[in-house]
Each structure stands twice: as C-alpha cells, then as structure tokens.
N, CA, C and O atoms as a GROMACS GRO file, in nm:
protein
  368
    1UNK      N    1   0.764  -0.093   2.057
    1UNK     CA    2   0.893  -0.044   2.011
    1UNK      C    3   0.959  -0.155   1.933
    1UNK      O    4   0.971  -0.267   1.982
    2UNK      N    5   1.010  -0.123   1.794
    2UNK     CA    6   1.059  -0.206   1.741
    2UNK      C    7   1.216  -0.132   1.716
    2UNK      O    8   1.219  -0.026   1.653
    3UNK      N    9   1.314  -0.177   1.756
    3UNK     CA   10   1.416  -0.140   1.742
    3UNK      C   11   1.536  -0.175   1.614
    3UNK      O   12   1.556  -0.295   1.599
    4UNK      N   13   1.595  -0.104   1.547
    4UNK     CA   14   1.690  -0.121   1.395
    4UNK      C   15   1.631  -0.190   1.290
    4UNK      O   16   1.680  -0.284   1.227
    5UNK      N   17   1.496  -0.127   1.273
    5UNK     CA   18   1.473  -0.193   1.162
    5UNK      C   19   1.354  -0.050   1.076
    5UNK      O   20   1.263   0.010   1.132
    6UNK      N   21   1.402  -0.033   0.926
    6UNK     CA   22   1.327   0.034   0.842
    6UNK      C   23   1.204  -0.002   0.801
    6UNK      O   24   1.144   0.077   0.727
    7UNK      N   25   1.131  -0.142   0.846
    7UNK     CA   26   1.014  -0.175   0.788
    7UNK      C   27   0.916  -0.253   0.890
    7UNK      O   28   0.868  -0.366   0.878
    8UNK      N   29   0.900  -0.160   0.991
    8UNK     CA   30   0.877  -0.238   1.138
    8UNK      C   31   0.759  -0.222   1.085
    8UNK      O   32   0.716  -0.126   1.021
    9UNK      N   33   0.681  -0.379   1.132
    9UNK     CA   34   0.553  -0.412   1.201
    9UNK      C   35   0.496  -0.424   1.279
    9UNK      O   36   0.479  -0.535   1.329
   10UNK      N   37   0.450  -0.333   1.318
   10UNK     CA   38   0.328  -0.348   1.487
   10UNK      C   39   0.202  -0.404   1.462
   10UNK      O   40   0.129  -0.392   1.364
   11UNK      N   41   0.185  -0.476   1.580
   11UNK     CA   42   0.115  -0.599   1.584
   11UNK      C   43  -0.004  -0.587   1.757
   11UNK      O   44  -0.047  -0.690   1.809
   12UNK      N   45  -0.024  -0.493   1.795
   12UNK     CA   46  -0.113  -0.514   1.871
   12UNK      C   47  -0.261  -0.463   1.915
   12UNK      O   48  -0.296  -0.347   1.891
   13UNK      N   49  -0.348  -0.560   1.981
   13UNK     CA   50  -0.472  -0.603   1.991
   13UNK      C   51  -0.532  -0.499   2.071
   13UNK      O   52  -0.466  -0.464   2.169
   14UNK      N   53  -0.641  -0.443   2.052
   14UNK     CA   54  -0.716  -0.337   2.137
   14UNK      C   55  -0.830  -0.347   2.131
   14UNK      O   56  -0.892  -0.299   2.036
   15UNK      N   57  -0.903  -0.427   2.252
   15UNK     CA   58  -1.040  -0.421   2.288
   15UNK      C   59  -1.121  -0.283   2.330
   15UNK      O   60  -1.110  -0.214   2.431
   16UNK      N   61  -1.208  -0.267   2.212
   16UNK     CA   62  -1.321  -0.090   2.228
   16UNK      C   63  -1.446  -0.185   2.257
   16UNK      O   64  -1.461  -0.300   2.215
   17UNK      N   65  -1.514  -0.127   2.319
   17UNK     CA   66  -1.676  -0.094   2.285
   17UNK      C   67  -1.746  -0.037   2.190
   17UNK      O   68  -1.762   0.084   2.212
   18UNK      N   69  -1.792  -0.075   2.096
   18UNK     CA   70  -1.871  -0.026   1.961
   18UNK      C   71  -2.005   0.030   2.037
   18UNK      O   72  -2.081  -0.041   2.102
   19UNK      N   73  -2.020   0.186   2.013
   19UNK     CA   74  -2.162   0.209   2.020
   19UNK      C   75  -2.225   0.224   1.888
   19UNK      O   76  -2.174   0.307   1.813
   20UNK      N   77  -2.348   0.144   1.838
   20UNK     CA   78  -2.386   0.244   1.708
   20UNK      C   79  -2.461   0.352   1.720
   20UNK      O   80  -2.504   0.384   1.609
   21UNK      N   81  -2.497   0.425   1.805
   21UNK     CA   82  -2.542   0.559   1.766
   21UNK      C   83  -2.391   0.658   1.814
   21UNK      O   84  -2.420   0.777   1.830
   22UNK      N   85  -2.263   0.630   1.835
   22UNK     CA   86  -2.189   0.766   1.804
   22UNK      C   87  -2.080   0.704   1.759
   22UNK      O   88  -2.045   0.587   1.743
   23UNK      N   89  -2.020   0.840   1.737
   23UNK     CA   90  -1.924   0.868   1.593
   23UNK      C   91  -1.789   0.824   1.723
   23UNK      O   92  -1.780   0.899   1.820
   24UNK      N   93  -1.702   0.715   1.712
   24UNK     CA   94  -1.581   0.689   1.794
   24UNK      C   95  -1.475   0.682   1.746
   24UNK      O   96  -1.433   0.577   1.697
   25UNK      N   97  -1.391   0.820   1.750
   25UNK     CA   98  -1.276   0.847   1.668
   25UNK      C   99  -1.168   0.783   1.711
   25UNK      O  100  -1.140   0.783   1.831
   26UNK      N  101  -1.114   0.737   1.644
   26UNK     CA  102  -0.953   0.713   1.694
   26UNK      C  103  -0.841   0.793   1.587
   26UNK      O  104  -0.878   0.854   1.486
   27UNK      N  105  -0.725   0.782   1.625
   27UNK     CA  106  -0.624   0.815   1.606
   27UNK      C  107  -0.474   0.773   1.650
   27UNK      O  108  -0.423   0.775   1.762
   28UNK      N  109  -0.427   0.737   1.538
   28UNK     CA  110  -0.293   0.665   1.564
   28UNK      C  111  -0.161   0.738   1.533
   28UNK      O  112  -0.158   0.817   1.439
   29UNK      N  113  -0.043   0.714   1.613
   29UNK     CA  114   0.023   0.795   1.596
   29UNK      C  115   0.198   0.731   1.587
   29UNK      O  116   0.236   0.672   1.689
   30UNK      N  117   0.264   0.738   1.510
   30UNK     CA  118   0.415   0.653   1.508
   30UNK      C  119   0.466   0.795   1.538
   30UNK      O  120   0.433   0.911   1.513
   31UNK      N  121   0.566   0.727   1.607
   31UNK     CA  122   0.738   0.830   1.617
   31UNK      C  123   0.857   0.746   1.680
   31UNK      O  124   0.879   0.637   1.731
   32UNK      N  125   0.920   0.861   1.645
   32UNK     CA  126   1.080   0.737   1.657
   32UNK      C  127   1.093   0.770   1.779
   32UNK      O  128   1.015   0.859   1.813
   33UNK      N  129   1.184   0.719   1.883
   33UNK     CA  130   1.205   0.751   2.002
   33UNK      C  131   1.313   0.728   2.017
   33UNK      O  132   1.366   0.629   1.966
   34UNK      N  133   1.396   0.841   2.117
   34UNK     CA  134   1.512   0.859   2.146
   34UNK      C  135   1.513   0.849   2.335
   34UNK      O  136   1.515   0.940   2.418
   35UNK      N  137   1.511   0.741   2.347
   35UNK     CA  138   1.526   0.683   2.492
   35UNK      C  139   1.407   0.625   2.528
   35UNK      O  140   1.314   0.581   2.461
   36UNK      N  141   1.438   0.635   2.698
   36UNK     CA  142   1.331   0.593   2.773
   36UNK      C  143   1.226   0.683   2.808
   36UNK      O  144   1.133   0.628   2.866
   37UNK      N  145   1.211   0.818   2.787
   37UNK     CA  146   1.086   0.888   2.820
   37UNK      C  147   0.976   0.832   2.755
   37UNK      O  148   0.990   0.741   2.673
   38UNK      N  149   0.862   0.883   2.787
   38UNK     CA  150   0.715   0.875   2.753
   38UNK      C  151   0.736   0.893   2.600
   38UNK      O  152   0.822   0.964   2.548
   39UNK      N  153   0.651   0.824   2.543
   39UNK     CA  154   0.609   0.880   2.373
   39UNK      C  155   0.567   1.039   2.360
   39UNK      O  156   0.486   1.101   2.427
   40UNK      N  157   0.645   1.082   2.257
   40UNK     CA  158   0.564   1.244   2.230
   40UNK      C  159   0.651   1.289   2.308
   40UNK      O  160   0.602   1.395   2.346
   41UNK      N  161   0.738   1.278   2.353
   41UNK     CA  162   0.850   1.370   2.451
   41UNK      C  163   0.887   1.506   2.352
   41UNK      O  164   0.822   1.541   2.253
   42UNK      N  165   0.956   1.542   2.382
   42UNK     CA  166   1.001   1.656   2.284
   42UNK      C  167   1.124   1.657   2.177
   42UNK      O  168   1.146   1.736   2.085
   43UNK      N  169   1.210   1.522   2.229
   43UNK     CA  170   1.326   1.487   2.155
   43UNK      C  171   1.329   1.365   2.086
   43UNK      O  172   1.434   1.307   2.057
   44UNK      N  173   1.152   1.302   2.042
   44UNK     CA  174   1.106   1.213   1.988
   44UNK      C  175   1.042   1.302   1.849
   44UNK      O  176   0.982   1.409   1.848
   45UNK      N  177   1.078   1.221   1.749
   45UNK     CA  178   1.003   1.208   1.574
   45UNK      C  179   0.874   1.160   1.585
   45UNK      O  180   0.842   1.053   1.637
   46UNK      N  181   0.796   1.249   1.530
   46UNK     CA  182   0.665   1.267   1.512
   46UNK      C  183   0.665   1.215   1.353
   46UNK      O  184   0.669   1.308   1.273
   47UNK      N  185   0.663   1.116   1.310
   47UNK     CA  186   0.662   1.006   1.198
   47UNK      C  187   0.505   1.068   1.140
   47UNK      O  188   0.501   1.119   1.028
   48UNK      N  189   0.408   1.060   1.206
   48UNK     CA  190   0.310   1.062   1.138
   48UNK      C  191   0.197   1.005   1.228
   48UNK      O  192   0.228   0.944   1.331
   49UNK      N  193   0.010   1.029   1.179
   49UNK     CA  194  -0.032   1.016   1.258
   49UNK      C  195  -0.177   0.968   1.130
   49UNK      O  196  -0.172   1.020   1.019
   50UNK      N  197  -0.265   0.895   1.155
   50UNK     CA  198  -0.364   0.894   1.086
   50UNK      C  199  -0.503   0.894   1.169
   50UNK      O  200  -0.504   0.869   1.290
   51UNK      N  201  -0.588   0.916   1.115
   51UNK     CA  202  -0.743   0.920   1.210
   51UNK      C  203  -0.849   0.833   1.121
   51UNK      O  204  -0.852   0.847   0.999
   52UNK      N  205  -0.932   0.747   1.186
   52UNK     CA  206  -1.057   0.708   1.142
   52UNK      C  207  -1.153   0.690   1.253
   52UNK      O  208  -1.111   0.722   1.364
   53UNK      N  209  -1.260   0.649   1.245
   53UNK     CA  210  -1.353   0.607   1.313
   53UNK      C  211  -1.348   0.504   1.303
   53UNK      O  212  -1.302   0.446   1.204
   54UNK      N  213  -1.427   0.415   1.473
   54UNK     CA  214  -1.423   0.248   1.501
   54UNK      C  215  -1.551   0.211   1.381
   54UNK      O  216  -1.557   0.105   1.318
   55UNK      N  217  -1.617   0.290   1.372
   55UNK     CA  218  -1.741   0.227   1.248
   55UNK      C  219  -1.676   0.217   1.106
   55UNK      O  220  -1.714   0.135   1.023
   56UNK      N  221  -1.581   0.298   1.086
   56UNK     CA  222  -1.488   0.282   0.954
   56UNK      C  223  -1.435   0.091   0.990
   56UNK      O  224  -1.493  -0.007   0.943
   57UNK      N  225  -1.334   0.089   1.069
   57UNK     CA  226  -1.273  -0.042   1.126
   57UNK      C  227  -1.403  -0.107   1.093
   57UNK      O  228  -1.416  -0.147   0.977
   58UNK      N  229  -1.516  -0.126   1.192
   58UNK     CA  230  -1.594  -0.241   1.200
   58UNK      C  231  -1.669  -0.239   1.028
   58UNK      O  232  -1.680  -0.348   0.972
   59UNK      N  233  -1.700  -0.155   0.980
   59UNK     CA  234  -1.734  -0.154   0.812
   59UNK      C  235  -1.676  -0.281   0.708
   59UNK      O  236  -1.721  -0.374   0.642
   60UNK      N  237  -1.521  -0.206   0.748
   60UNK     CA  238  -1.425  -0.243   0.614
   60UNK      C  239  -1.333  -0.322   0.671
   60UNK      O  240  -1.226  -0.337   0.611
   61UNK      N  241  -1.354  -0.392   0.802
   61UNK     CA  242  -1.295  -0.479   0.839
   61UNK      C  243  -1.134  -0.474   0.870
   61UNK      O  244  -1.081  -0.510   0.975
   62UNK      N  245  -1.072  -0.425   0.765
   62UNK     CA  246  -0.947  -0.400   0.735
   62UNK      C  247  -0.905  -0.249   0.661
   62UNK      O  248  -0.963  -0.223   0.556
   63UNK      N  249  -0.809  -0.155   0.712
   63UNK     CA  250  -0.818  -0.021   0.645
   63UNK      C  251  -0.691   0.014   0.619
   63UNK      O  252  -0.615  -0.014   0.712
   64UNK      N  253  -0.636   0.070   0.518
   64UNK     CA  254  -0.473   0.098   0.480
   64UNK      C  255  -0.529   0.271   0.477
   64UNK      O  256  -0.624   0.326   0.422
   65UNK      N  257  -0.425   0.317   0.555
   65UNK     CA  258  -0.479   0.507   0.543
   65UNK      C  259  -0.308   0.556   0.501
   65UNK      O  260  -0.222   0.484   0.552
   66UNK      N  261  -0.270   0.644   0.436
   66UNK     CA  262  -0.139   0.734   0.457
   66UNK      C  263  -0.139   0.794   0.576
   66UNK      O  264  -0.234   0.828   0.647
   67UNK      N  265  -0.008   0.807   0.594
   67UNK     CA  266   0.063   0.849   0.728
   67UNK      C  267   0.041   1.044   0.732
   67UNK      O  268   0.068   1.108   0.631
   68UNK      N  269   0.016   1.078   0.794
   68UNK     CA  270   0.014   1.276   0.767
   68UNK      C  271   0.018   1.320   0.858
   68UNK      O  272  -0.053   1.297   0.955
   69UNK      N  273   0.133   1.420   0.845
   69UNK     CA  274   0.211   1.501   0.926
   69UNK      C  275   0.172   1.592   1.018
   69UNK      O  276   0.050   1.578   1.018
   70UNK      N  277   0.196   1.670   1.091
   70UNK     CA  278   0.076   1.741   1.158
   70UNK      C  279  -0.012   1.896   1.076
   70UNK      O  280  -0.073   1.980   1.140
   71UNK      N  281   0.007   1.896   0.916
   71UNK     CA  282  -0.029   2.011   0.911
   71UNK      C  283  -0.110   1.912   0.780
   71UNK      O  284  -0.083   1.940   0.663
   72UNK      N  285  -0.156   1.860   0.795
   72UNK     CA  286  -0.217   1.760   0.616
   72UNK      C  287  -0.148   1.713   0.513
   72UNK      O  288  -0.186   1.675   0.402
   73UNK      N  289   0.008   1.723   0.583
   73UNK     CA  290   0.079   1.714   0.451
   73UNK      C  291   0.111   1.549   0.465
   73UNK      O  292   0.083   1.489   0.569
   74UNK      N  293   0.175   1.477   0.340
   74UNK     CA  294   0.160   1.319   0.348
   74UNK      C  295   0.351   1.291   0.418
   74UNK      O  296   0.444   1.371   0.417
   75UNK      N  297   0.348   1.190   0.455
   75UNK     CA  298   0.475   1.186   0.533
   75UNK      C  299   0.521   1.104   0.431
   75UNK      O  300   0.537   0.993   0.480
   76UNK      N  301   0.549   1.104   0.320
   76UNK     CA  302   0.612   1.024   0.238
   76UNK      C  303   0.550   0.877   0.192
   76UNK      O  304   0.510   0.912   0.081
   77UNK      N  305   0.529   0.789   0.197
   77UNK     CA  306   0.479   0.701   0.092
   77UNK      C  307   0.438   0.571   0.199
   77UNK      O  308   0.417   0.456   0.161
   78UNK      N  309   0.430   0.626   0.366
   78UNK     CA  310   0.425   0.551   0.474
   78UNK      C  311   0.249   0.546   0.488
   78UNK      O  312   0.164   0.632   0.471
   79UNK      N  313   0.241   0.388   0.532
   79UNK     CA  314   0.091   0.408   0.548
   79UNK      C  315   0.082   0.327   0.708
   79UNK      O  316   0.180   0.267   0.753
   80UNK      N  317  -0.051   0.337   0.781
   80UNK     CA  318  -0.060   0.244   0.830
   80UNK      C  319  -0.199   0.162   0.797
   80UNK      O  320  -0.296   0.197   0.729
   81UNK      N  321  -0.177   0.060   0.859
   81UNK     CA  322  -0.326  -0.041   0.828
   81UNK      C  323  -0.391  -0.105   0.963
   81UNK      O  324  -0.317  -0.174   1.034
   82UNK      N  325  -0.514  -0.086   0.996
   82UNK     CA  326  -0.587  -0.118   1.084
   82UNK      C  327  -0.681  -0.229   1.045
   82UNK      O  328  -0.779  -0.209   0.974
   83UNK      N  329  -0.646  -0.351   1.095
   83UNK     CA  330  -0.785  -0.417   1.100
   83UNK      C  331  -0.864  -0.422   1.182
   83UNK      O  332  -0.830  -0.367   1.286
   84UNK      N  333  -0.996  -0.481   1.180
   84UNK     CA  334  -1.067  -0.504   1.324
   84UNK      C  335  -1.166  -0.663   1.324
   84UNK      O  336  -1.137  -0.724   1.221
   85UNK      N  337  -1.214  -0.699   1.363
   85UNK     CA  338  -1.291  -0.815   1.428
   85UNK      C  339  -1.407  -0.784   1.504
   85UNK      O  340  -1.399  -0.744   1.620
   86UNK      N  341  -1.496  -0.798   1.455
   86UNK     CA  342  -1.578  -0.766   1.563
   86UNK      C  343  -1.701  -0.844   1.620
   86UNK      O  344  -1.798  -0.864   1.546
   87UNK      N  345  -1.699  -0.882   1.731
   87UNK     CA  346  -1.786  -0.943   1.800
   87UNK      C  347  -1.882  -0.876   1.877
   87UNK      O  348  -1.839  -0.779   1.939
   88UNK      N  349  -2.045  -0.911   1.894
   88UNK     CA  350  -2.116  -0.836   1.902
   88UNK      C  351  -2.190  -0.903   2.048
   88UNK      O  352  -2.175  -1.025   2.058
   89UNK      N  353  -2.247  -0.853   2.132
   89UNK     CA  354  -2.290  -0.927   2.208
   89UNK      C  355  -2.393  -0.796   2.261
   89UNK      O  356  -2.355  -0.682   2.288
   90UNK      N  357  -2.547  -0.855   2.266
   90UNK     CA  358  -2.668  -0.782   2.315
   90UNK      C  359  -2.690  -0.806   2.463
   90UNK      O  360  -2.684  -0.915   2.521
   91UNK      N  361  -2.718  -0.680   2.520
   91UNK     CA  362  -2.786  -0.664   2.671
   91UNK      C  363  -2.882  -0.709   2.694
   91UNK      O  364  -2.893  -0.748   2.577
   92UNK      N  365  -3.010  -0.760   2.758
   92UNK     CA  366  -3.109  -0.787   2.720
   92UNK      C  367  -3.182  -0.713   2.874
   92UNK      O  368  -3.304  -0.714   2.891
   0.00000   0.00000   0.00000
C-alpha cells in the first residue's frame, strides 16, 4: 500500500519455483483501497490487472505489459513492469 501518491512504486520480491516443462501463469492485479478490508473487497477500485507467464519473466528478464480492465479494454496509459532473476539450482 502506497498511500497519496499518483505515481506509486511497488517494489516487492517473490520467490516461485520455475518448472520447465509447464506453462506457470501469473497475474497481477492493482486497486485502490478504501480501508482496512482484504484487497478486492467490493468498495475497492479494480485499477487493472495484467497476466504473463514465469517463462515470459525468466526469458526477458524484465517485462513492461499495459494495465487491462476486466473486459480487454486498456486502463488508460498505466502499465506495470515485472522483472525477474533467476537462479537455477539442479536435484541430482
């Protein structure tokens, strides 16, 4: 939560498991929030939401997608950007 500001930056770290044989979708989602309930409440702004896959992330390292609304439409000129890092470590 970033509070009074039009050009907030979020900034946090999320450790996945990369499989390469499947497809691992994610999906991100901003909204404004009006209190203390849970995110997605009903009296919270649904800002926008974007989807890629962790093999997109681990590819291109870094990804800028537009923000889109819940029906395909673009939420105005808002994007978000995902990077990733990835470290690999074998089972043996």
């Amino acid at each position: 939560v970033i509070k009074s500001n039009l050009h907030p930056v979020f900034s946090k770290i999320f450790t996945l498991d990369y499989y390469f044989e499947e497809v691992q979708k994610l999906r991100f989602e901003v909204y404004d929030i009006h209190g203390h309930c849970s995110i997605g409440a009903r009296d919270d702004d649904f800002l926008g939401g974007m989807e890629c896959t962790l093999g997109q992330i681990a590819a291109q390292r870094k990804m800028t997608k537009p923000l889109f609304l819940k029906y395909g439409k673009y939420a105005g000129k808002s994007t978000v950007t995902v990077s990733g890092i990835c470290s690999f470590s074998y089972a043996r």
